[in-house]
PAMI-710971 format. One record per residue (C-alpha): chain; x, y, z; residue in three letters. Coordinates in Angstrom, 1 decimal, decimal comma. Example, Ala and Ser with C-alpha at 12.3 -4.5 7.8 and 13.67 -1.06 7.14 Angstrom:
// residues 2
{A; {12,3; -4,5; 7,8}; ala}
{A; {13,7; -1,1; 7,1}; ser}
This chain:
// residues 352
{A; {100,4; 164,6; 42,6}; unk}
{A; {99,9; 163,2; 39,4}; unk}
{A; {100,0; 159,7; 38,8}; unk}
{A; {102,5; 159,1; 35,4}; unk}
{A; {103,3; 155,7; 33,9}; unk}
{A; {105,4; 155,4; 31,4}; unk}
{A; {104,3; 152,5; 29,1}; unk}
{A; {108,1; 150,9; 27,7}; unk}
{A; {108,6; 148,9; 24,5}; unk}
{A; {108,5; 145,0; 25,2}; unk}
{A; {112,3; 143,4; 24,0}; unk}
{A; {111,2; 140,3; 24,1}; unk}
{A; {110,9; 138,2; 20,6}; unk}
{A; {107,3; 137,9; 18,9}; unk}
{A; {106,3; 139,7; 22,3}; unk}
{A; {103,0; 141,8; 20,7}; unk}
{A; {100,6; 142,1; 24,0}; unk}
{A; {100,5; 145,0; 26,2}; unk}
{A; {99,4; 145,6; 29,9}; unk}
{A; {97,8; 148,7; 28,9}; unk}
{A; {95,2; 149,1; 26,1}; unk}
{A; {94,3; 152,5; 24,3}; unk}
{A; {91,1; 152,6; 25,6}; unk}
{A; {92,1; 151,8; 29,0}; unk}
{A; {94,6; 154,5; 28,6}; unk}
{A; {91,9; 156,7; 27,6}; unk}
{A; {90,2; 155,9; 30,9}; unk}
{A; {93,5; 156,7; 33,5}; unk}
{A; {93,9; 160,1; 31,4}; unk}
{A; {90,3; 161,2; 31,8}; unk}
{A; {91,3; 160,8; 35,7}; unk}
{A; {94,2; 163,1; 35,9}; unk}
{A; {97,2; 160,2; 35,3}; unk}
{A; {99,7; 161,0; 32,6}; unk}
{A; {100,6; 158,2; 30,5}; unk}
{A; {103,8; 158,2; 28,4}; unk}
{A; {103,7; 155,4; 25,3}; unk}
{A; {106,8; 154,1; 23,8}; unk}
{A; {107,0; 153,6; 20,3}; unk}
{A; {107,2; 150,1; 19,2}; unk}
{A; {106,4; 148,4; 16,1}; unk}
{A; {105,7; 144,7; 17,7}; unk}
{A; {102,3; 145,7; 20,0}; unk}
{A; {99,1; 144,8; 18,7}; unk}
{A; {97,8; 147,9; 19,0}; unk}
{A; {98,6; 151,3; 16,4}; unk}
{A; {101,0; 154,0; 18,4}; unk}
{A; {98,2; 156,3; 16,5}; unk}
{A; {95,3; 154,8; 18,9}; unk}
{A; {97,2; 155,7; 22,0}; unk}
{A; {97,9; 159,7; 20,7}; unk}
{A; {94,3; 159,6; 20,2}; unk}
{A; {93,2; 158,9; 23,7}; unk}
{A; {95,4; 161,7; 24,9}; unk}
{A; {98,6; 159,9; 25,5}; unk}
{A; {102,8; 161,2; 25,0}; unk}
{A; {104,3; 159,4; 22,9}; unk}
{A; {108,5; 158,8; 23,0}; unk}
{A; {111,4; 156,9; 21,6}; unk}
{A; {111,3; 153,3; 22,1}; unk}
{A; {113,7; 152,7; 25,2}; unk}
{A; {114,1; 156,0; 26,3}; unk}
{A; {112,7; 154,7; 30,2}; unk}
{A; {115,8; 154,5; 31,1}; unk}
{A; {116,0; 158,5; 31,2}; unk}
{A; {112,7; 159,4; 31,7}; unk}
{A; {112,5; 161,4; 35,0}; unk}
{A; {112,5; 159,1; 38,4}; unk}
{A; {108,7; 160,1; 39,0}; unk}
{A; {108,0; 158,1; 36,0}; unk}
{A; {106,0; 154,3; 36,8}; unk}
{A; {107,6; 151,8; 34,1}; unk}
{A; {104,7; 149,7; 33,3}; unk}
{A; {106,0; 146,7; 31,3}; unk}
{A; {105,5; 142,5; 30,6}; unk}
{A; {107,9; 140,6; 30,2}; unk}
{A; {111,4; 140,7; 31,0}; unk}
{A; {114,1; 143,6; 31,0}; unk}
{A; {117,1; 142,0; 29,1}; unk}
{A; {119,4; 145,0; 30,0}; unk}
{A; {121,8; 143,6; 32,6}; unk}
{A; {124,0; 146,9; 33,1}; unk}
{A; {121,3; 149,4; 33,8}; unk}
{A; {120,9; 150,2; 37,5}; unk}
{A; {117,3; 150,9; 38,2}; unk}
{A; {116,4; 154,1; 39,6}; unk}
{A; {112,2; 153,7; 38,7}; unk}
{A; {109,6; 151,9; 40,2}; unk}
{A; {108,5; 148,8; 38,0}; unk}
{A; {105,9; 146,8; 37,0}; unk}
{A; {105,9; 143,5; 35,1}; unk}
{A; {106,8; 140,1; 35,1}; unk}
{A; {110,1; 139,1; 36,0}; unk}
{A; {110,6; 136,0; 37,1}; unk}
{A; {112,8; 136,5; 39,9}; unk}
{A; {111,2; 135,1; 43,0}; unk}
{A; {111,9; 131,1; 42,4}; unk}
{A; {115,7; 130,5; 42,1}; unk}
{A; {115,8; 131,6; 38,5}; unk}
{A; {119,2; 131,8; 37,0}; unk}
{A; {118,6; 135,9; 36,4}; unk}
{A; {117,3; 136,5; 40,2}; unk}
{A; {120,2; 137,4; 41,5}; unk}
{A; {121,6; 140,0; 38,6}; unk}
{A; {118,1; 141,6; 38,5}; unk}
{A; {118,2; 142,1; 42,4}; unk}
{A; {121,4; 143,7; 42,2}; unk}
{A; {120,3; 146,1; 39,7}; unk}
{A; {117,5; 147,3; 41,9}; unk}
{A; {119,6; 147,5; 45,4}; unk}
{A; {122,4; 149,7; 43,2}; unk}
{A; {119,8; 152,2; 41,6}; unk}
{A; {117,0; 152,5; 44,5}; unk}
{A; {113,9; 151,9; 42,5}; unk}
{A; {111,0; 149,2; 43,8}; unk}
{A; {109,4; 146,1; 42,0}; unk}
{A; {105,7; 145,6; 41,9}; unk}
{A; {105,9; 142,3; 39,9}; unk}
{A; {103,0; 141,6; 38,6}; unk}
{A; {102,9; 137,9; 39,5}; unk}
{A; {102,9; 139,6; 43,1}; unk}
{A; {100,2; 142,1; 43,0}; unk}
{A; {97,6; 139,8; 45,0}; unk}
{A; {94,4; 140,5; 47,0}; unk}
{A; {94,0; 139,5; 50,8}; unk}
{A; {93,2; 135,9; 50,2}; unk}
{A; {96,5; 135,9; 48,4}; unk}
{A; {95,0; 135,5; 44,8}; unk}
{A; {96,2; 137,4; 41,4}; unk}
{A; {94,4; 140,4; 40,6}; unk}
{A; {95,4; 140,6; 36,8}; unk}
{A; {96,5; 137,3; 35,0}; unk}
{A; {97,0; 135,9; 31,2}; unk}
{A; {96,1; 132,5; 33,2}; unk}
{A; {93,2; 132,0; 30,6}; unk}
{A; {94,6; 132,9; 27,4}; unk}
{A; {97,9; 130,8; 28,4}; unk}
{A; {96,0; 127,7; 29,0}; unk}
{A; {93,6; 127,8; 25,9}; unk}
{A; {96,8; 128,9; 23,5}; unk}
{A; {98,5; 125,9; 25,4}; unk}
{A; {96,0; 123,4; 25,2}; unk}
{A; {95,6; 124,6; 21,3}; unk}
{A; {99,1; 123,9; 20,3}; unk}
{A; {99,2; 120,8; 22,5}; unk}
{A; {96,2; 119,7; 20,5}; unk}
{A; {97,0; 120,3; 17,5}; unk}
{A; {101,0; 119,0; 17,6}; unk}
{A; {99,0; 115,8; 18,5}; unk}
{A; {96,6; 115,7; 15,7}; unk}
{A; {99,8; 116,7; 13,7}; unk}
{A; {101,9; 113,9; 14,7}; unk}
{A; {98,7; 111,1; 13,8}; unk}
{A; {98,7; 113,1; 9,9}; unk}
{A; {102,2; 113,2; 9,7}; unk}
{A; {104,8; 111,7; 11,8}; unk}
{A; {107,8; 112,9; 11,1}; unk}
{A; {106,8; 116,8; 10,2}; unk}
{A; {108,1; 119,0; 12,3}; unk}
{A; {105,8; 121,7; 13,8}; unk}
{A; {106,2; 125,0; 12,2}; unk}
{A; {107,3; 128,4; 14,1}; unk}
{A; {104,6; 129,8; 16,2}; unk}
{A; {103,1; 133,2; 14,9}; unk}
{A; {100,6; 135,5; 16,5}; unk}
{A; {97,0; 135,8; 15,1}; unk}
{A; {94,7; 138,7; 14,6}; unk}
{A; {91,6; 136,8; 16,2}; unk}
{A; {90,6; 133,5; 17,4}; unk}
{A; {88,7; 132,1; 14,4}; unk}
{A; {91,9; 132,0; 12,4}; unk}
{A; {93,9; 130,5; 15,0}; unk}
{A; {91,4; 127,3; 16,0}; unk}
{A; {90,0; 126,5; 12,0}; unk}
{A; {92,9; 124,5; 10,9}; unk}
{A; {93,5; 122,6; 14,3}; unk}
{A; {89,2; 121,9; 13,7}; unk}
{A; {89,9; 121,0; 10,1}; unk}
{A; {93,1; 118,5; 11,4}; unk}
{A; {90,9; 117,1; 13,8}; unk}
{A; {88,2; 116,3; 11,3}; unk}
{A; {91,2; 114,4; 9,2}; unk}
{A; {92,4; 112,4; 12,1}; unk}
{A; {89,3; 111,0; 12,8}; unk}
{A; {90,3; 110,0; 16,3}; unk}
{A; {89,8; 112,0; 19,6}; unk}
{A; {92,4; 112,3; 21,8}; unk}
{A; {91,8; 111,3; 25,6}; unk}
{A; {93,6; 114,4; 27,8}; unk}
{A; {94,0; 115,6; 31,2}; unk}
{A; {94,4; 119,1; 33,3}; unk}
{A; {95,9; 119,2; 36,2}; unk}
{A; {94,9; 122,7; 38,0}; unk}
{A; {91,6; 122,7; 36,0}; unk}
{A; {89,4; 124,9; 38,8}; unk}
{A; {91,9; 127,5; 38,1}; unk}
{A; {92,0; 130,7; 35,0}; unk}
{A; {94,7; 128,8; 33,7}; unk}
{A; {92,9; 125,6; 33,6}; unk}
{A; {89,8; 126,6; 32,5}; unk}
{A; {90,7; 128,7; 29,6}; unk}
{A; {92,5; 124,9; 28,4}; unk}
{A; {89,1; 123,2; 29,2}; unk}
{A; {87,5; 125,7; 26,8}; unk}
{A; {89,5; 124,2; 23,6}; unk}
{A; {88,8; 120,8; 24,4}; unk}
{A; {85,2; 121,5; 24,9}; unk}
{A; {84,8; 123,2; 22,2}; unk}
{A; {86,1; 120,7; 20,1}; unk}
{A; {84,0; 117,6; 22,5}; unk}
{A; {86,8; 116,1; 23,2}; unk}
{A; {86,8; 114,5; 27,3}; unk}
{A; {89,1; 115,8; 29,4}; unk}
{A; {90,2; 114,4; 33,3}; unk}
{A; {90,1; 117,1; 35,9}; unk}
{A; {92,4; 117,5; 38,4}; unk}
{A; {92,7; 120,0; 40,7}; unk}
{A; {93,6; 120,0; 44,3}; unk}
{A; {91,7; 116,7; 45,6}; unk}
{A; {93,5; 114,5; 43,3}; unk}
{A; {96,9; 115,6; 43,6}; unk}
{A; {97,0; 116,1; 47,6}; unk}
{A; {98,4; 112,7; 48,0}; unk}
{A; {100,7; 113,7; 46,0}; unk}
{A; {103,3; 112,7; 43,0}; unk}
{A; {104,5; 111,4; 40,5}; unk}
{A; {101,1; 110,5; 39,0}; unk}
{A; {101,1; 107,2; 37,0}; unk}
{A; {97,8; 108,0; 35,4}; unk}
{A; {98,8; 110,9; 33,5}; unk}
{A; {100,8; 108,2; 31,5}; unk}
{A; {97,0; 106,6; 30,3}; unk}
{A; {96,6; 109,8; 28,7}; unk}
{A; {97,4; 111,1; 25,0}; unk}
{A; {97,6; 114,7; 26,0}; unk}
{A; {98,7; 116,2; 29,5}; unk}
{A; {98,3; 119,7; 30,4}; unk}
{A; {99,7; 121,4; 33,3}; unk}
{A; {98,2; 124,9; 34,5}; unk}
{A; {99,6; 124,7; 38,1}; unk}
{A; {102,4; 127,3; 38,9}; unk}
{A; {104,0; 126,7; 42,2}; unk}
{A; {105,3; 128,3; 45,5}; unk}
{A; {106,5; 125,7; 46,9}; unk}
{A; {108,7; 122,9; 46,8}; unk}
{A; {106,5; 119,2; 46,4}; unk}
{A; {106,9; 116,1; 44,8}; unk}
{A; {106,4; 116,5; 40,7}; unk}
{A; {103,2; 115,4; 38,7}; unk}
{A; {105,6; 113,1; 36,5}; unk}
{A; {109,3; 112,4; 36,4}; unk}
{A; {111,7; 111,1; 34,3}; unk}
{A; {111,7; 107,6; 36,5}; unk}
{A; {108,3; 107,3; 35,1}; unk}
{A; {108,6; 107,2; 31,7}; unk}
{A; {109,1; 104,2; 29,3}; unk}
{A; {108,7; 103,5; 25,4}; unk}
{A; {104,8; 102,3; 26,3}; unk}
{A; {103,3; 104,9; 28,1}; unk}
{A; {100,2; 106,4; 25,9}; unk}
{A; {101,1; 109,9; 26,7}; unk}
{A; {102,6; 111,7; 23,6}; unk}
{A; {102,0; 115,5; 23,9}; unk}
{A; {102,6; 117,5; 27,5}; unk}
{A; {101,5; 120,9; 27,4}; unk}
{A; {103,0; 122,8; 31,0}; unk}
{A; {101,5; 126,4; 30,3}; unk}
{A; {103,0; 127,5; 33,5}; unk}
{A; {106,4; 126,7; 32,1}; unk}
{A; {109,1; 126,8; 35,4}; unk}
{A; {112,0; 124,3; 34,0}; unk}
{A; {114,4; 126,5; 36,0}; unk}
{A; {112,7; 126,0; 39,3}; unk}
{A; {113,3; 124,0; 42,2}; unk}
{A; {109,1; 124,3; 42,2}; unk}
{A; {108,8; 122,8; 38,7}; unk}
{A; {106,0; 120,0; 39,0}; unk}
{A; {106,9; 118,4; 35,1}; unk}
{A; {110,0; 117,0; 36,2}; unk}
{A; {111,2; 115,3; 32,3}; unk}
{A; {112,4; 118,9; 31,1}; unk}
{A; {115,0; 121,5; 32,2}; unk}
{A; {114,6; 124,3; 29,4}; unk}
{A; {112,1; 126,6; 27,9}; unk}
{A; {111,1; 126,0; 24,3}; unk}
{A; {110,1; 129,3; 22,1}; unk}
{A; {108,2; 130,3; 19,0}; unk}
{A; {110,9; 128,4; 16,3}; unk}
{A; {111,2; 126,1; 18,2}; unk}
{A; {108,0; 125,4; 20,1}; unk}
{A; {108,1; 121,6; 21,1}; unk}
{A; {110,9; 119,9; 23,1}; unk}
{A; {111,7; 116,1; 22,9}; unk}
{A; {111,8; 114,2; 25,9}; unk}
{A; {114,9; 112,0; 25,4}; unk}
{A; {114,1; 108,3; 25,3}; unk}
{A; {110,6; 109,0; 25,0}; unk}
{A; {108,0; 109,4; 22,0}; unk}
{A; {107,1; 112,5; 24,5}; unk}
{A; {106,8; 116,3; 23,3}; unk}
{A; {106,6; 119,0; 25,4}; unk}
{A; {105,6; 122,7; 24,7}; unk}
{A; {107,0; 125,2; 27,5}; unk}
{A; {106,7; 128,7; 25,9}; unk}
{A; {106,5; 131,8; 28,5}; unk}
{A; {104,3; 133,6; 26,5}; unk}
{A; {101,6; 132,0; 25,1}; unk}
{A; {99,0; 134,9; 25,4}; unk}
{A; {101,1; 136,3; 22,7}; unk}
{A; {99,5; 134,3; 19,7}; unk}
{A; {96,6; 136,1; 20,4}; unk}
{A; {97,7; 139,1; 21,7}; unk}
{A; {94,6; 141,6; 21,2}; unk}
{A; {92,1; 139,5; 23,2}; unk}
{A; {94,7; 138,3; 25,9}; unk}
{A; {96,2; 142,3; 26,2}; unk}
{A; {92,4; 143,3; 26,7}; unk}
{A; {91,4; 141,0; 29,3}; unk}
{A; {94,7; 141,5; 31,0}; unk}
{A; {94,6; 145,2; 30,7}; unk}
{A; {90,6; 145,1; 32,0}; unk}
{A; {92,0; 143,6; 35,3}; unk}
{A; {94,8; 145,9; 36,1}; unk}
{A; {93,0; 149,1; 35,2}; unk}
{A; {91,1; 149,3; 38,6}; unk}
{A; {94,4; 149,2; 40,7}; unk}
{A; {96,3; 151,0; 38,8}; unk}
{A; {93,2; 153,8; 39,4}; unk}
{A; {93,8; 152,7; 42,9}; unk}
{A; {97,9; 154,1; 42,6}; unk}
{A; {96,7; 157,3; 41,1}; unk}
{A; {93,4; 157,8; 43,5}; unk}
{A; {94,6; 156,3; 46,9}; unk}
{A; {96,8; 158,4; 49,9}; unk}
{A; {98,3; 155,5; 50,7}; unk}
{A; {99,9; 152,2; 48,9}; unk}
{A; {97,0; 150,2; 48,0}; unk}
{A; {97,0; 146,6; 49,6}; unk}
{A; {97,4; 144,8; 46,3}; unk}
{A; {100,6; 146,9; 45,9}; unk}
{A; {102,3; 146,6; 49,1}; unk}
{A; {101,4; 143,1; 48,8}; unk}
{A; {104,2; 143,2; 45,5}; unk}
{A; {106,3; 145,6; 47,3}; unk}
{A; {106,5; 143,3; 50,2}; unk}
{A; {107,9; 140,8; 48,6}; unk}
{A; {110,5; 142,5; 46,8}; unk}
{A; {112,0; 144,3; 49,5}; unk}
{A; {111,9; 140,2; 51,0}; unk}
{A; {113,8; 139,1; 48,2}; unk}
{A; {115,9; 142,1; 47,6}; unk}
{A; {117,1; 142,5; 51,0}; unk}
């Protein structure tokens, strides 16, 4: 039997990225899956690209009727909190860690039957991702970071405009090069998690820009926290996202008025957590209002969820590159594939 997804609308605001590209699309069909496309006016890509490739194109919302056999391949979050859930699911919903929505979401699947494959969850045998944003979040976040720091040298008391998507790269990173030719003064920044996607795709900015950058990964942070030295730093960027409970990277104990630190950039963003390792925030910021102050502090810190989205063509492609083989997998396989029951196994975990 046919394989069908059903590719929904995101809800989410300035959400443009997609986990499923025409062209990828293109390459399911010409397999035998059936792929049903939302309308939507945010996603980076023309509804008119998908009909090309071969693909049905529907209502914006209409999932929630589509017929049970139908896959609901998603992002981010569904904000409908009435709707009992009869489908199978994939995307990212934040549900795992305590969040404040866990239990609602839950609820919804255990009153309408259907199954979760969340894609935070759809991990290999070593336990590793096998489609991630990881390197588009940390090069967006170690971007803004950058340049809210070069902003505050040119201008103290501006406030940093509303984040906005881009159509490529060049004319996201020209001004932030042009602010850093102003300033005339290179900031001194550390990554924590910088073996990882996440931390390499922030490395990337600062490189590009030949600005140094400390490296953290596991061997410096096993002793563990809170980590005075991140204070000797201008800029601190956090890519780790964790699974467990351990003593934070930094904590509000610490801070003082003379610290160096000015800009913290946590691109994986968990304030609601018992797991969150940037323990001076409880809140996410967003794209009007991108930058949190920490109070009695000169600190700033940027904690948007979806990052990706400011360059949404480039991040939707790489993202959609990496799911495309499992999802080949789904339509191909007799059985569950292992990345999938990996997802379903921890559903039914936290479900049950």
């Amino acid at each position: 039997m046919a394989l069908k997804i059903w590719l929904r609308e995101e809800t989410k605001a300035f959400e443009r990225r997609t986990p499923l590209t025409p062209e990828h699309a293109h390459n399911l069909i010409k397999k035998g899956v059936r792929i049903t496309v939302e309308e939507s006016q945010d996603r980076i890509f023309p509804l008119v690209d998908y009909k090309d490739v071969g693909c049905e194109i529907t209502q914006a919302h209409s999932w929630k009727e589509a017929p049970s056999d139908q896959l609901i391949l998603g992002l981010k979050e569904i904000e409908d909190t009435s709707h009992h859930f009869i489908h199978d699911h994939i995307y990212f919903a934040h549900i795992y860690k305590g969040q404040t929505q866990a239990k609602q979401v839950l609820s919804q699947y255990r009153a309408g039957g259907g199954r979760l494959f969340d894609l935070e969850f759809l991990t290999d045998k070593e336990g590793r991702r096998v489609a991630a944003f990881g390197h588009w979040a940390g090069f967006v976040g170690a971007a803004l970071s950058l340049d809210r720091y070069l902003q505050r040298q040119l201008s103290k008391d501006e406030t940093y405009p509303n984040l906005r998507s881009y159509e490529d790269i060049n004319s996201f990173m020209q001004p932030i090069g042009l602010k850093l030719e102003q300033s005339q003064k290179k900031p001194k920044v550390i990554i924590i998690g910088a073996k990882g996607r996440c931390g390499q795709g922030a490395f990337k900015v600062f490189e590009k820009f030949g600005i140094d950058c400390s490296l953290w990964d596991y061997e410096e942070t096993k002793r563990g926290g809170p980590f005075k030295e991140i204070l000797d730093h201008d800029i601190f960027i956090n890519t780790v996202l964790l699974t467990k409970k351990i003593e934070p990277f930094i904590n509000k104990s610490l801070l003082d008025r003379e610290q160096r630190l000015r800009v913290v950039g946590d691109v994986s963003c968990d304030p609601e957590s018992e797991f969150n390792p940037v323990a001076i925030y409880s809140r996410h910021t967003d794209w009007a209002e991108p930058f949190l102050k920490v109070k009695n502090s000169y600190i700033e810190v940027l904690a948007v969820d979806n990052l990706p989205s400011i360059l949404p063509k480039e991040s939707s492609e790489d993202f959609s590159s990496q799911l495309l083989p499992h999802l080949l997998s789904l339509h191909t396989e007799r059985e569950l594939p292992e990345v999938f029951k990996n997802a379903l196994q921890e559903f039914k975990r936290n479900r049950d």
